[in-house]
N, C-alpha and C positions, 0 to 999 in steps of 0.2 A: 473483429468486433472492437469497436472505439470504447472509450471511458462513459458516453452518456448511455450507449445501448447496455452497459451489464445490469446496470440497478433494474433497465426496465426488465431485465431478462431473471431478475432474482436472486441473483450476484451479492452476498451479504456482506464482501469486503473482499478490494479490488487492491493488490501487492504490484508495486510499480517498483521495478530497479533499473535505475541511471545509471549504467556505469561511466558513459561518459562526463557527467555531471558529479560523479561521484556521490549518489542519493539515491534514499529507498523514500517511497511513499505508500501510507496506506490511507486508503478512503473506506469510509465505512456508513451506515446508515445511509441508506437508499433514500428517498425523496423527491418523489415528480421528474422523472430520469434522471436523475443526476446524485451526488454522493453527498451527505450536509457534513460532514466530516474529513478532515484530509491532515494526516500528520506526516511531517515531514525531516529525516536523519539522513545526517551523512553516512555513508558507508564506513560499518566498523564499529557503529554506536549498535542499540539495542533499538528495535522499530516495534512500538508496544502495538497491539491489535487488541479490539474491544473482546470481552467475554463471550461466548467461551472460548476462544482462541488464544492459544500462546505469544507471547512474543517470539522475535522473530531477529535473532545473531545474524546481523549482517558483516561481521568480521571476515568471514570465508569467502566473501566477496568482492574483498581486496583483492587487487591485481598484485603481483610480485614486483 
């Protein structure tokens, strides 16, 4: 399933982790297939998610 099919599917916030990029992303707020929202941290930072949802420690997703 790609990044435009979740919203149409009802998907209210899509958690993307790079590791090779070393980046977490979330999108959120659906809109005509696609996400109007898209925040972007490096791994290790704190990756905030719109209400009601927590954020989201990406520290443990350091590699050693």
């Amino acid at each position: 399933m790609g990044r435009t099919s979740r919203p149409a599917a009802g998907v209210p916030v899509y958690v993307l982790i790079h590791r090779q990029e070393g980046t977490a992303y979330a999108f959120s707020h659906p809109v005509a297939g696609d996400y109007a929202t898209k925040v972007e941290v490096g791994l290790g930072r704190t990756l905030p998610l719109p209400a009601p949802y927590p954020a989201l420690e990406t520290a443990c997703l350091l590699e050693d």
